[in-house]
Predicted model as a PDB file, atoms N, CA, C, CB and O in Angstrom, pLDDT in the B-factor column:
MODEL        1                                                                  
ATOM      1  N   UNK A   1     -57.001  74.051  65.954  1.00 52.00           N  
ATOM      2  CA  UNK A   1     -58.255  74.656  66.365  1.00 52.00           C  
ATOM      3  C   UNK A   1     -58.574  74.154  67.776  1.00 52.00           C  
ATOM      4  CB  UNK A   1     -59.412  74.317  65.358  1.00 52.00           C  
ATOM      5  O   UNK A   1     -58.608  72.928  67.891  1.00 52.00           O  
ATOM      6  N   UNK A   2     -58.835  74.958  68.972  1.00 52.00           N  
ATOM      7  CA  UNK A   2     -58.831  74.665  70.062  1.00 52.00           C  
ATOM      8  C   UNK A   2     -60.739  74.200  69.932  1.00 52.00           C  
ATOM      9  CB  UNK A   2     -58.114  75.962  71.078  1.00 52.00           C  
ATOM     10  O   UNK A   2     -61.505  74.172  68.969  1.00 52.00           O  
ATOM     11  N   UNK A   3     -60.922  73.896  71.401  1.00 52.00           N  
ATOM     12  CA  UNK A   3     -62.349  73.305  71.338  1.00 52.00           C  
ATOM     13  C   UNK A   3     -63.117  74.796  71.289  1.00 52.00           C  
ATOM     14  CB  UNK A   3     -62.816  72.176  72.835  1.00 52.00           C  
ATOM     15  O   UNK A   3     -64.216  74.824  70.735  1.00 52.00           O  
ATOM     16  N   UNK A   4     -62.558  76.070  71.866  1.00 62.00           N  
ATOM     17  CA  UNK A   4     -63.145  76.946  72.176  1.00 62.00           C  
ATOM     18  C   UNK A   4     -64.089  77.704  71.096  1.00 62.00           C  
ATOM     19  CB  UNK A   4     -62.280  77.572  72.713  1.00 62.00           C  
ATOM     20  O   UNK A   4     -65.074  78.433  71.217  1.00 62.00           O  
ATOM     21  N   UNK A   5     -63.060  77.014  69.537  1.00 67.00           N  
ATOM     22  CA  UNK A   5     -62.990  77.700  68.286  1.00 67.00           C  
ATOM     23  C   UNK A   5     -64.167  76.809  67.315  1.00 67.00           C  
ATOM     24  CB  UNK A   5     -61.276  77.672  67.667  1.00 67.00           C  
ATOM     25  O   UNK A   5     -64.564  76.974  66.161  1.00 67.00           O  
ATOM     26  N   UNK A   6     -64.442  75.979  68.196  1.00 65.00           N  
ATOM     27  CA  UNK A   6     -65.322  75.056  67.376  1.00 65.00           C  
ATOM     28  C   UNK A   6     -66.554  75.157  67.773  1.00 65.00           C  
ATOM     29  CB  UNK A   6     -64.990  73.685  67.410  1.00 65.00           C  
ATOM     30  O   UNK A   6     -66.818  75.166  68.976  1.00 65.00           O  
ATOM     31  N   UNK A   7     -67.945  75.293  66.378  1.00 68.00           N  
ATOM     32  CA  UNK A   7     -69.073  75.847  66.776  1.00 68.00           C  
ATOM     33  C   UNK A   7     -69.909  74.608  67.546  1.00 68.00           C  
ATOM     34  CB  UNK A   7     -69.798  76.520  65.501  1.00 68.00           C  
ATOM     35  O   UNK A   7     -69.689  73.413  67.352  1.00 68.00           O  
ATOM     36  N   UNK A   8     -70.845  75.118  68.395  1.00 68.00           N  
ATOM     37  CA  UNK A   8     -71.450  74.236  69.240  1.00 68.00           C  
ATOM     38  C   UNK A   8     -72.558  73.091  67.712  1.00 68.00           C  
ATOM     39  CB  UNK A   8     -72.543  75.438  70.711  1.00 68.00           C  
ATOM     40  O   UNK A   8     -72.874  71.902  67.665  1.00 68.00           O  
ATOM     41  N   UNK A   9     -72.706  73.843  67.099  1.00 74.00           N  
ATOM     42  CA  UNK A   9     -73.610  73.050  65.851  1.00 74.00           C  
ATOM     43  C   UNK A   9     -72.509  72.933  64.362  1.00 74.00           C  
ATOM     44  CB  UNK A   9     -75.322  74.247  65.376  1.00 74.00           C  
ATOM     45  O   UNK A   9     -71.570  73.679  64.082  1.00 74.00           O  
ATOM     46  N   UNK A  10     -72.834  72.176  63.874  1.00 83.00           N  
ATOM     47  CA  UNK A  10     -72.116  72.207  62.360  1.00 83.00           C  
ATOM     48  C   UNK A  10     -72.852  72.124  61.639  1.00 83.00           C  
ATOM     49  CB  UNK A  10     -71.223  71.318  61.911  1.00 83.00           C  
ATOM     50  O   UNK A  10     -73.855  72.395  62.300  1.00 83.00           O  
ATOM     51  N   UNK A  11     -73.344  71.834  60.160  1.00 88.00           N  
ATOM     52  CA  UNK A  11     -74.018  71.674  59.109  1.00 88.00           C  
ATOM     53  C   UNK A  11     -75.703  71.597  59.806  1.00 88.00           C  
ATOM     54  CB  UNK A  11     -73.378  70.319  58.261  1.00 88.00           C  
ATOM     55  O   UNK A  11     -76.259  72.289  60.659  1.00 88.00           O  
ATOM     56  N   UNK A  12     -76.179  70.373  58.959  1.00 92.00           N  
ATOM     57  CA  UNK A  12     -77.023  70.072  59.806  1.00 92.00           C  
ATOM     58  C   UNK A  12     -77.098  68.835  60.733  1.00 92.00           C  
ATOM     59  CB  UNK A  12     -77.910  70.150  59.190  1.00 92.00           C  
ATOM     60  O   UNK A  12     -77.910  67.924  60.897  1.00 92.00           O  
ATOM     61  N   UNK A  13     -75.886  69.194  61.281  1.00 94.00           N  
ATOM     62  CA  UNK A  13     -75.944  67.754  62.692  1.00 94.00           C  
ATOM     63  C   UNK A  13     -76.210  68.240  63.939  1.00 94.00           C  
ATOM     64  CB  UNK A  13     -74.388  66.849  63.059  1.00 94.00           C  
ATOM     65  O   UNK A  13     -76.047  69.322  64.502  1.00 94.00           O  
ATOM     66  N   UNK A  14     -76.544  67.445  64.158  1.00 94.00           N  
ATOM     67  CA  UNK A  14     -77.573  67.764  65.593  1.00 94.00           C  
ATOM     68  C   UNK A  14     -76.541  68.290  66.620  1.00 94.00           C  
ATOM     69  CB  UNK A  14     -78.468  66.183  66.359  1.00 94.00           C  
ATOM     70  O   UNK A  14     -75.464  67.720  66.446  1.00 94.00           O  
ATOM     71  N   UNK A  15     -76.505  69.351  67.817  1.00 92.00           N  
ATOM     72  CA  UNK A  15     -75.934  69.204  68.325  1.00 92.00           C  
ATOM     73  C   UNK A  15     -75.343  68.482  69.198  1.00 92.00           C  
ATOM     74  CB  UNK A  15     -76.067  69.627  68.332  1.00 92.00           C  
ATOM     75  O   UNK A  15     -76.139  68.040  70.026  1.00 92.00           O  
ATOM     76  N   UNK A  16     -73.824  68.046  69.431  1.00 93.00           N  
ATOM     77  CA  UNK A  16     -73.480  66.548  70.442  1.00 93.00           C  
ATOM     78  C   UNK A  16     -72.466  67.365  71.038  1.00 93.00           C  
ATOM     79  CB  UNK A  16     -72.831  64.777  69.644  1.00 93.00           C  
ATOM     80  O   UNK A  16     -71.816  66.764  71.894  1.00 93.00           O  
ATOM     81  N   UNK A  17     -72.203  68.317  70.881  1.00 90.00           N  
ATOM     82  CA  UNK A  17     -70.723  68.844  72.274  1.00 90.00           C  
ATOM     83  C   UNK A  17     -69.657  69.081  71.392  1.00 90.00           C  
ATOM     84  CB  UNK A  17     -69.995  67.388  73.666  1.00 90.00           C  
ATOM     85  O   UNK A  17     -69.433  68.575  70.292  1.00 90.00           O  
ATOM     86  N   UNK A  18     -69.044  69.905  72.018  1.00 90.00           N  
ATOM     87  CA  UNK A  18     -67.779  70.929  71.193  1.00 90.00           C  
ATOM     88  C   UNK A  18     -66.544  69.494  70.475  1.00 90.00           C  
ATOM     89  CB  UNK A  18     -66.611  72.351  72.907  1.00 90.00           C  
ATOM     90  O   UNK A  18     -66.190  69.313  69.310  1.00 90.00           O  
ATOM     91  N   UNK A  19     -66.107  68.562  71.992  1.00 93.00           N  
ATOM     92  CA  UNK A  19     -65.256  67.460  71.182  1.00 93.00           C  
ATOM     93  C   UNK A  19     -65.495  66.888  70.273  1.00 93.00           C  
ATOM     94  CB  UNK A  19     -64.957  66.579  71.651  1.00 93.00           C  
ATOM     95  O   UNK A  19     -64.718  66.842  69.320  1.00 93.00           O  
ATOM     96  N   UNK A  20     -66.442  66.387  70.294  1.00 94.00           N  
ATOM     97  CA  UNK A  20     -67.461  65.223  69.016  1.00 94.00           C  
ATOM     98  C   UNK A  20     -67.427  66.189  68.073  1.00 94.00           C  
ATOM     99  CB  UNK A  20     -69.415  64.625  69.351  1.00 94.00           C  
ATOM    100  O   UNK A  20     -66.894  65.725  67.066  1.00 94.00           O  
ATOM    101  N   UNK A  21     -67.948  68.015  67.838  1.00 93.00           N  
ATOM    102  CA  UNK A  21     -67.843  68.477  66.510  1.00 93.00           C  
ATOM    103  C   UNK A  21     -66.482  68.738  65.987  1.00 93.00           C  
ATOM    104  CB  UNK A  21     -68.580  69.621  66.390  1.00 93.00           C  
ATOM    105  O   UNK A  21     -66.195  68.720  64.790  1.00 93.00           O  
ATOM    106  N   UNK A  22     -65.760  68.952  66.843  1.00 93.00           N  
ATOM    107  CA  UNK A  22     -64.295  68.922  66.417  1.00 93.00           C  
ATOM    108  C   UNK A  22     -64.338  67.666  66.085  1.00 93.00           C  
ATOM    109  CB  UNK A  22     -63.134  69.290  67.428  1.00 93.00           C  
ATOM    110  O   UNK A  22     -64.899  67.593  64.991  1.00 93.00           O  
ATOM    111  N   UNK A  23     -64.008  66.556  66.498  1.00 95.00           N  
ATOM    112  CA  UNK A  23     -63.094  65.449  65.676  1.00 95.00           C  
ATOM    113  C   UNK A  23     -63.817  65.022  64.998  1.00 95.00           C  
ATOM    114  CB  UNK A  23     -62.416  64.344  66.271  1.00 95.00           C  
ATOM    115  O   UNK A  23     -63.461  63.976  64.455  1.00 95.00           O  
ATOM    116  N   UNK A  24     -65.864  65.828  64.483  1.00 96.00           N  
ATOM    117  CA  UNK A  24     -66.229  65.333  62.632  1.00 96.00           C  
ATOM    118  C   UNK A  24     -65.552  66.095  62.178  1.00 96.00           C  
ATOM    119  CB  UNK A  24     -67.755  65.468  61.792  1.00 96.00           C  
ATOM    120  O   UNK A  24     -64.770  65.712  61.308  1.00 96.00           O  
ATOM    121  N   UNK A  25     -65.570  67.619  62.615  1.00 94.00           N  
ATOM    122  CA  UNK A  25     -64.924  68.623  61.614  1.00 94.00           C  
ATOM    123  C   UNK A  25     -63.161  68.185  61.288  1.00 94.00           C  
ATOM    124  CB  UNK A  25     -65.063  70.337  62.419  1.00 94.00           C  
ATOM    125  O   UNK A  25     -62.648  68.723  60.307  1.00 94.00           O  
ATOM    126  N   UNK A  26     -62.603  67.556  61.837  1.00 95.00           N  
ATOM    127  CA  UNK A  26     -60.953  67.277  61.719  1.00 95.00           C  
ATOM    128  C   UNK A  26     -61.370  66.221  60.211  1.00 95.00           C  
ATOM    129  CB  UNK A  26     -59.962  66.211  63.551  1.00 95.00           C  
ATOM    130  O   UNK A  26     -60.911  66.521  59.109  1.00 95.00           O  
ATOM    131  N   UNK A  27     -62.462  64.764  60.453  1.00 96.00           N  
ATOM    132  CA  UNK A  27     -62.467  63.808  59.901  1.00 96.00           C  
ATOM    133  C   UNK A  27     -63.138  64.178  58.509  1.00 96.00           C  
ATOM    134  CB  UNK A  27     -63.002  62.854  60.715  1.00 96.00           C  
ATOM    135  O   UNK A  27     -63.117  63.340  57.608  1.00 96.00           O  
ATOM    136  N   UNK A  28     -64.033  66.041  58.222  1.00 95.00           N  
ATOM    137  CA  UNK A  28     -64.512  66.502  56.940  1.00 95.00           C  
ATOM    138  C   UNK A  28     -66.084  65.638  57.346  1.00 95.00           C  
ATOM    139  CB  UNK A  28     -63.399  65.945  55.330  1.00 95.00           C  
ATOM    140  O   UNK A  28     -66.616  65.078  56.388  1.00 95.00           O  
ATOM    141  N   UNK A  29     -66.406  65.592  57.963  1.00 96.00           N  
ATOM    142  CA  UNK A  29     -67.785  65.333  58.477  1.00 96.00           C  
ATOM    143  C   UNK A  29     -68.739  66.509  58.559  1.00 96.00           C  
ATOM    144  CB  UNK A  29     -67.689  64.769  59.814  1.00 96.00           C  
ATOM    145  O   UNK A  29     -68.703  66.943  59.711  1.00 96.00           O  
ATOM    146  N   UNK A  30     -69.461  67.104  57.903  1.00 95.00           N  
ATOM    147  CA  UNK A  30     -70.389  68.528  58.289  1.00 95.00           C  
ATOM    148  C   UNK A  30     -71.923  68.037  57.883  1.00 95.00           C  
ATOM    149  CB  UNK A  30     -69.860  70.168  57.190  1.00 95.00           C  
ATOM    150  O   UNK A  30     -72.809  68.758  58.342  1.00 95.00           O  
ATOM    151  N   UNK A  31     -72.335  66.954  57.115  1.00 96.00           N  
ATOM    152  CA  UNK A  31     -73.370  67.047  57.059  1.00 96.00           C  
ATOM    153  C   UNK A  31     -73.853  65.271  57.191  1.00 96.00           C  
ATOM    154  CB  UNK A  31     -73.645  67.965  55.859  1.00 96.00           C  
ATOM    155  O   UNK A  31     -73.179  64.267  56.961  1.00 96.00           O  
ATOM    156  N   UNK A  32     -75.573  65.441  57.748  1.00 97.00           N  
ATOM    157  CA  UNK A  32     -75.858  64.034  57.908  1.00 97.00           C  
ATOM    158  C   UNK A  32     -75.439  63.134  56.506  1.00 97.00           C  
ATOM    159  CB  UNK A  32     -77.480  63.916  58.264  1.00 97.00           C  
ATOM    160  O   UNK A  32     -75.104  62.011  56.882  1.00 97.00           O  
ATOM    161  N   UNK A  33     -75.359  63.246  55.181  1.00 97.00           N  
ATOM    162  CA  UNK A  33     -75.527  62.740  54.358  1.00 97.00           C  
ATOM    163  C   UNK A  33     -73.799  62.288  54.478  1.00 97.00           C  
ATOM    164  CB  UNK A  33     -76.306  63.514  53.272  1.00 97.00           C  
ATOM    165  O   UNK A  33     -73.814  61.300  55.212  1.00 97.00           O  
ATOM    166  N   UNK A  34     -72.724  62.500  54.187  1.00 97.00           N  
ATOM    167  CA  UNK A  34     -71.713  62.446  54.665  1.00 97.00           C  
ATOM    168  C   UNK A  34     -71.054  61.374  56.016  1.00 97.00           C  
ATOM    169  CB  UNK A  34     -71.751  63.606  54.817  1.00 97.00           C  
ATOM    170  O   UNK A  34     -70.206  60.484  56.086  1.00 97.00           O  
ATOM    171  N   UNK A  35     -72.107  62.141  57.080  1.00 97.00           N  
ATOM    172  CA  UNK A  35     -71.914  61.370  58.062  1.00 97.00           C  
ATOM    173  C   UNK A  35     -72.608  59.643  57.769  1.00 97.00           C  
ATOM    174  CB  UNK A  35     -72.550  62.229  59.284  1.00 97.00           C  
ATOM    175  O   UNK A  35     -71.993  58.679  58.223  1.00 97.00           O  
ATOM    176  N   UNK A  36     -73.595  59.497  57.171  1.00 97.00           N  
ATOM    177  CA  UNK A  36     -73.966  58.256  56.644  1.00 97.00           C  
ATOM    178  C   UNK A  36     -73.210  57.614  55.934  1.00 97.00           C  
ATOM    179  CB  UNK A  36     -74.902  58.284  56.043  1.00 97.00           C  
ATOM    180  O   UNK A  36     -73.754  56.548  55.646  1.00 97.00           O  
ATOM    181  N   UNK A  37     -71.712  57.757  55.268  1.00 98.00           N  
ATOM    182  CA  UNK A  37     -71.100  57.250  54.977  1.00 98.00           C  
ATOM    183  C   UNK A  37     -70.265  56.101  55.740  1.00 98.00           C  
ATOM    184  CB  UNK A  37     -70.784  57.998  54.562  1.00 98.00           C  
ATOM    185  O   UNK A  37     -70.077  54.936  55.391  1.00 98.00           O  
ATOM    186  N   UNK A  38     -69.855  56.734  56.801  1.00 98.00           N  
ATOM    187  CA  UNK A  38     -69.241  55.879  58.283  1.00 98.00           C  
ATOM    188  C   UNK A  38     -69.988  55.190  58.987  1.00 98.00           C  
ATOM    189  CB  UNK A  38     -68.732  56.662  59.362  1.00 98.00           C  
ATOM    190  O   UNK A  38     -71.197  55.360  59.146  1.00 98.00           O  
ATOM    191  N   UNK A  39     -69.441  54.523  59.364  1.00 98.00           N  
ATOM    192  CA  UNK A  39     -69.614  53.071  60.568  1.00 98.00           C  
ATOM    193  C   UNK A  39     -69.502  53.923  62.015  1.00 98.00           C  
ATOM    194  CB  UNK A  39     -67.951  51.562  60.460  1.00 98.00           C  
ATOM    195  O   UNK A  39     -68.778  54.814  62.459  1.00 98.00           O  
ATOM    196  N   UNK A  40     -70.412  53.287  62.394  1.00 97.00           N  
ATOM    197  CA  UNK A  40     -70.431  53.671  64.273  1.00 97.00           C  
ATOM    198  C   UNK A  40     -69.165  53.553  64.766  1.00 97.00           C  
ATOM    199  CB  UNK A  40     -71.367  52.561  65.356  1.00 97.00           C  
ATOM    200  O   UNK A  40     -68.641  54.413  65.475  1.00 97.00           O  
ATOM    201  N   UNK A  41     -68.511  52.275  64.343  1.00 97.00           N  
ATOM    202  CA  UNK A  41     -66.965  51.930  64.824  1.00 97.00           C  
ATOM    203  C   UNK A  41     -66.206  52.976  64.396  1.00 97.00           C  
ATOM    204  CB  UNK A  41     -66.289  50.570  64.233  1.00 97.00           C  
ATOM    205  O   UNK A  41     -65.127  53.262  64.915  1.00 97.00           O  
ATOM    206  N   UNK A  42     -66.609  53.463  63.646  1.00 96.00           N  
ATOM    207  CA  UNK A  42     -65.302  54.364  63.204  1.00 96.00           C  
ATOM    208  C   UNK A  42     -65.441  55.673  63.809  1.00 96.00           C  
ATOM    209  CB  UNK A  42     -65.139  54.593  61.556  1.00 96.00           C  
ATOM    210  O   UNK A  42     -64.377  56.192  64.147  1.00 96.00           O  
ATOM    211  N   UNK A  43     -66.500  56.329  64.024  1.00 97.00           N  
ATOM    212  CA  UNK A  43     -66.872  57.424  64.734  1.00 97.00           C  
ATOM    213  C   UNK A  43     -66.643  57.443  66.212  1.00 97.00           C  
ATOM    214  CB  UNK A  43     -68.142  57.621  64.487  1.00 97.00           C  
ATOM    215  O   UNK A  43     -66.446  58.440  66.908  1.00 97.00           O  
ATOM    216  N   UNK A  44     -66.712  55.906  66.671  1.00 98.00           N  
ATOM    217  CA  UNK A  44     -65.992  55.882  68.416  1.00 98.00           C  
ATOM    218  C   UNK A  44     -64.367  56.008  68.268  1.00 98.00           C  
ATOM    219  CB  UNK A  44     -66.337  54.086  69.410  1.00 98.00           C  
ATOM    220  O   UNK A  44     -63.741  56.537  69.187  1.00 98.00           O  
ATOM    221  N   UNK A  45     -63.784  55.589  67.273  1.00 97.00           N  
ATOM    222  CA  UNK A  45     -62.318  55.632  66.945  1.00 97.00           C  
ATOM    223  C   UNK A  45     -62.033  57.085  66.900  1.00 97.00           C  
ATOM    224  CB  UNK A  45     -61.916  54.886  65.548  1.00 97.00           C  
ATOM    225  O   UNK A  45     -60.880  57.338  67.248  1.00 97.00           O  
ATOM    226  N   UNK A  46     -62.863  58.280  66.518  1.00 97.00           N  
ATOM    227  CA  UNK A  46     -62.346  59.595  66.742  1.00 97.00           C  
ATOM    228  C   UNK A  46     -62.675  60.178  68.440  1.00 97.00           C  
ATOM    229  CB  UNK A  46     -63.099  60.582  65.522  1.00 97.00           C  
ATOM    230  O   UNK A  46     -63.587  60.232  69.266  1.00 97.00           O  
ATOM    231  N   UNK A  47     -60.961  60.613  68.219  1.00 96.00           N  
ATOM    232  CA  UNK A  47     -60.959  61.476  69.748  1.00 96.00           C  
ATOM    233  C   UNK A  47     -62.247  62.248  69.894  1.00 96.00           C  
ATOM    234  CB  UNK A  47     -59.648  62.695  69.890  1.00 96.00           C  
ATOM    235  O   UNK A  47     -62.410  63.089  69.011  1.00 96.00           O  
ATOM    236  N   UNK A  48     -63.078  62.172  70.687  1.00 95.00           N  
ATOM    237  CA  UNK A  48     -63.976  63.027  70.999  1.00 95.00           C  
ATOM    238  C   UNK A  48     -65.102  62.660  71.303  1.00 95.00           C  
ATOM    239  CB  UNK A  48     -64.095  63.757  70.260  1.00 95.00           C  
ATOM    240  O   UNK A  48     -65.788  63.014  72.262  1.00 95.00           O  
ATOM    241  N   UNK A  49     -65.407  61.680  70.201  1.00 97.00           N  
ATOM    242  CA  UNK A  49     -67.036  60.971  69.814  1.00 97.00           C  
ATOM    243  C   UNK A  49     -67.178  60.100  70.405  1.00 97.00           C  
ATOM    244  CB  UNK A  49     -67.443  60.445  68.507  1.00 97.00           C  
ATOM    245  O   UNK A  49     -66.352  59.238  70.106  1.00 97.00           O  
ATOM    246  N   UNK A  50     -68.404  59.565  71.812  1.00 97.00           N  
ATOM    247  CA  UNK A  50     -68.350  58.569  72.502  1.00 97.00           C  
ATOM    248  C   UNK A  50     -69.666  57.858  72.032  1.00 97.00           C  
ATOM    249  CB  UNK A  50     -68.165  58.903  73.934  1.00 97.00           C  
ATOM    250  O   UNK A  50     -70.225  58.035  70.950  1.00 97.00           O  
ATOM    251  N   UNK A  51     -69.973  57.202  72.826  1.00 97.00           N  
ATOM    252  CA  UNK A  51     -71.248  56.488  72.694  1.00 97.00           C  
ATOM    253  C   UNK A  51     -72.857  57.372  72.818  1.00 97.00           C  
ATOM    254  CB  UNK A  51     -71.118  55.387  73.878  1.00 97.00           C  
ATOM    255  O   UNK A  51     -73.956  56.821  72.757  1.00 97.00           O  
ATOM    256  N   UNK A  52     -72.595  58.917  73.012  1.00 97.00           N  
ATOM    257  CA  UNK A  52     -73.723  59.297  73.643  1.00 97.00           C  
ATOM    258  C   UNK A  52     -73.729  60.381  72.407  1.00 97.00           C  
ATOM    259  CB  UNK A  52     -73.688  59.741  75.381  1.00 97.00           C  
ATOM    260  O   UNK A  52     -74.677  61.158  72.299  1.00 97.00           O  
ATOM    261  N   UNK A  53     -72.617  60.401  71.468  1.00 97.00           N  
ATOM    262  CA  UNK A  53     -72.215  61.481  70.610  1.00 97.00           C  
ATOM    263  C   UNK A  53     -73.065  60.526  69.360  1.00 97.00           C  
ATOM    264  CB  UNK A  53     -70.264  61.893  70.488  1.00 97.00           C  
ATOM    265  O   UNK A  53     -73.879  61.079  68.620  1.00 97.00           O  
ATOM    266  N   UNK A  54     -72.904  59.759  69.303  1.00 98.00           N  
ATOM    267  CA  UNK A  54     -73.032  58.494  68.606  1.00 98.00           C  
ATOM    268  C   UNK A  54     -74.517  58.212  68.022  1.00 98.00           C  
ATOM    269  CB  UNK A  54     -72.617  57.368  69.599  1.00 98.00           C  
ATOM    270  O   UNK A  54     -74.892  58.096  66.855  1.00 98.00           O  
ATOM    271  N   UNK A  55     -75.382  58.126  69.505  1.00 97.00           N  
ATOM    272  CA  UNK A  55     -76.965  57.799  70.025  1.00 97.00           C  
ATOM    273  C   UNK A  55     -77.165  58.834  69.052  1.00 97.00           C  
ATOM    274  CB  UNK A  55     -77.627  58.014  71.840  1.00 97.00           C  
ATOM    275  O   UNK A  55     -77.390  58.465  67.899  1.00 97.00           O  
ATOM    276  N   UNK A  56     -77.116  60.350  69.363  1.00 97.00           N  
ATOM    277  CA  UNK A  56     -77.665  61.856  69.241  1.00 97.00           C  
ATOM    278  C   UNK A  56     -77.400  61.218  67.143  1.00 97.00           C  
ATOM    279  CB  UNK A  56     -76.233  63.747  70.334  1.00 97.00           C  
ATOM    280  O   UNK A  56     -78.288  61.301  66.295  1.00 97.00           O  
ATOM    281  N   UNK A  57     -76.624  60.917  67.011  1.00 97.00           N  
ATOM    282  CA  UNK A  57     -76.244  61.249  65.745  1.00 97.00           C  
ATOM    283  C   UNK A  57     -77.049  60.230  64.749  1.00 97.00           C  
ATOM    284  CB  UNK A  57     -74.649  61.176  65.633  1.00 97.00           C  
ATOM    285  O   UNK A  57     -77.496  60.561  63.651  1.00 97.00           O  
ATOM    286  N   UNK A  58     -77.159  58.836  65.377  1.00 97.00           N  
ATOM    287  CA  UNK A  58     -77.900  57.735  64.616  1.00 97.00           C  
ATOM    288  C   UNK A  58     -79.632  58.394  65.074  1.00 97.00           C  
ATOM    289  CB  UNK A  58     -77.383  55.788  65.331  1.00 97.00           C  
ATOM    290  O   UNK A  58     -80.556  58.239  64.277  1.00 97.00           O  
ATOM    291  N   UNK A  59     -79.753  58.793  65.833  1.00 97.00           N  
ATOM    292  CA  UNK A  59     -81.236  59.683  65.935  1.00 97.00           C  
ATOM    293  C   UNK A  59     -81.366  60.647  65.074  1.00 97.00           C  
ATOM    294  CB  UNK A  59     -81.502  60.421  67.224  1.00 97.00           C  
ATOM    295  O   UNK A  59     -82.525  60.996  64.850  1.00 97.00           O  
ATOM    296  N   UNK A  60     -80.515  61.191  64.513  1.00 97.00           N  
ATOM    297  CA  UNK A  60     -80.854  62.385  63.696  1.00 97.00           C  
ATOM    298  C   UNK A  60     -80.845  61.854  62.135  1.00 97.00           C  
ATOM    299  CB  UNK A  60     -79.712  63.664  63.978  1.00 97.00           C  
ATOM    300  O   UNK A  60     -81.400  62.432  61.201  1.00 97.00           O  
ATOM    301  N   UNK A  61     -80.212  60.819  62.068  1.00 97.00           N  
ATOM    302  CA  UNK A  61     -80.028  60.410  60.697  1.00 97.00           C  
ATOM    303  C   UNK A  61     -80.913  59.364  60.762  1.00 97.00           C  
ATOM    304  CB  UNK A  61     -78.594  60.043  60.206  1.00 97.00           C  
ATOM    305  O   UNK A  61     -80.803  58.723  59.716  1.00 97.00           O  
ATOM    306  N   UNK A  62     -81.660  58.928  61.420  1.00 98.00           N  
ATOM    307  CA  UNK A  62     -83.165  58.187  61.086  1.00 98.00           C  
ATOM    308  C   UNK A  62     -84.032  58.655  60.542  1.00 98.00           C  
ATOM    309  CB  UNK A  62     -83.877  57.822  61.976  1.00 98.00           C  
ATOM    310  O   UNK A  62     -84.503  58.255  59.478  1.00 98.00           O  
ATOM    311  N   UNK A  63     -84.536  59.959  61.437  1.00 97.00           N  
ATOM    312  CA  UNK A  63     -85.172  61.149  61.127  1.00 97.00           C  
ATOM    313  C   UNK A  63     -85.022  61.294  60.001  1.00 97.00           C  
ATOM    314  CB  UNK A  63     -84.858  62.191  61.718  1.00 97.00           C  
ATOM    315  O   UNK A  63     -86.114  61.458  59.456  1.00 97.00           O  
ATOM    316  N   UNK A  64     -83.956  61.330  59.117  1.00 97.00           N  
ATOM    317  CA  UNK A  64     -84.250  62.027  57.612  1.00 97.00           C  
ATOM    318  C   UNK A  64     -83.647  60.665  56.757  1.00 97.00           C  
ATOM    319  CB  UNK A  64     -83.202  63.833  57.231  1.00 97.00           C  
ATOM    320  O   UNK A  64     -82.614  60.552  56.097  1.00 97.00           O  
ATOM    321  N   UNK A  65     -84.336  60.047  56.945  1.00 97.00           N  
ATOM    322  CA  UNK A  65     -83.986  58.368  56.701  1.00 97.00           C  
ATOM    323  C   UNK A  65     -82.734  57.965  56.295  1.00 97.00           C  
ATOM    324  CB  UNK A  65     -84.803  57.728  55.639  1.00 97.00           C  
ATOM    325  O   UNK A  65     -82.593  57.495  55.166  1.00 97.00           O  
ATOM    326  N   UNK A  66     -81.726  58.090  57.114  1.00 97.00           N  
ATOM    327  CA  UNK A  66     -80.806  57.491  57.025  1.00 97.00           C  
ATOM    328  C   UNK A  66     -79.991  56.763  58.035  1.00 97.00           C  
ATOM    329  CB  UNK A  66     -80.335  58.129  56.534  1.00 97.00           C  
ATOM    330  O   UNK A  66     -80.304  56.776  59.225  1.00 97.00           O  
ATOM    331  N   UNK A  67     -78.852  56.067  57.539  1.00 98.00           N  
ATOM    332  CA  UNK A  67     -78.773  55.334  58.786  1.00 98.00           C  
ATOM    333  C   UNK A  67     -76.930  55.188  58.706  1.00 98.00           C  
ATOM    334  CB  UNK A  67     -79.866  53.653  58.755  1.00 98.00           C  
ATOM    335  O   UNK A  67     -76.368  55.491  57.653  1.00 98.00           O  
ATOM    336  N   UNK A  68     -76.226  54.767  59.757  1.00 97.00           N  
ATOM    337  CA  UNK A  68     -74.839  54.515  59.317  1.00 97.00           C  
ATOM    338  C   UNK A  68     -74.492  53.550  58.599  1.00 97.00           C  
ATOM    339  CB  UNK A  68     -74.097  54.403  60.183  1.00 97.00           C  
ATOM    340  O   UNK A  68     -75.353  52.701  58.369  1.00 97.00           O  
ATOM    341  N   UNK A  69     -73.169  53.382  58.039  1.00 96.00           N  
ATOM    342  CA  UNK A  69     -72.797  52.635  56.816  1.00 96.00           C  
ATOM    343  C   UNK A  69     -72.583  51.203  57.624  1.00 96.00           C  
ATOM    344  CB  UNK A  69     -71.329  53.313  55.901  1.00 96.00           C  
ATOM    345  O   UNK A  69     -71.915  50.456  56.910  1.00 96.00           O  
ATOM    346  N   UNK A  70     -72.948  50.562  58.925  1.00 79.00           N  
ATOM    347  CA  UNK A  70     -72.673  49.562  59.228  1.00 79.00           C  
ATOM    348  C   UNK A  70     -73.131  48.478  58.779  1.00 79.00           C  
ATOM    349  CB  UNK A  70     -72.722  49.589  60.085  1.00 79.00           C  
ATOM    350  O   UNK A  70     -72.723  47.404  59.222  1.00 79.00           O  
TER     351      UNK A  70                                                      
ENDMDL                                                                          
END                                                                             
C-alpha cells in the first residue's frame, strides 16, 4: 500500500499524516482503545511515527481517558 492509498484519518485517531497512519495501519492499530495498548517506545520504533505523531496521539487518548501502556 503506497502512502497515496492510505486515508488521511483512520478509526477514530486523530489525524497525524499519511506515514504515521500507514505504519498503525501495517502494526493493526485503527482505534484509540487499541492504540492504548502500546508504549510510546514502540510507536517511535514504527517507520513513520515520530515524536510529533506521538504528541497528537497521547492528546487524543487523554481526551477520552486514556493513556499509553507505558
Amino acid at each position: 500500500m503506497s502512502a497515496r492509498d492510505v486515508p488521511a484519518q483512520i478509526g477514530d485517531l486523530p489525524p497525524i499524516g499519511r506515514p504515521a497512519n500507514s505504519a498503525l495501519l501495517e502494526a493493526g492499530i485503527t482505534t484509540l482503545a487499541q492504540l492504548s495498548a502500546h508504549s510510546r517506545r514502540d510507536l517511535l520504533s514504527l517507520h513513520g511515527v515520530g515524536p510529533k505523531a506521538v504528541s497528537i496521539l497521547a492528546t487524543a487518548l487523554a481526551e477520552h481517558g486514556l493513556a499509553f501502556a507505558d
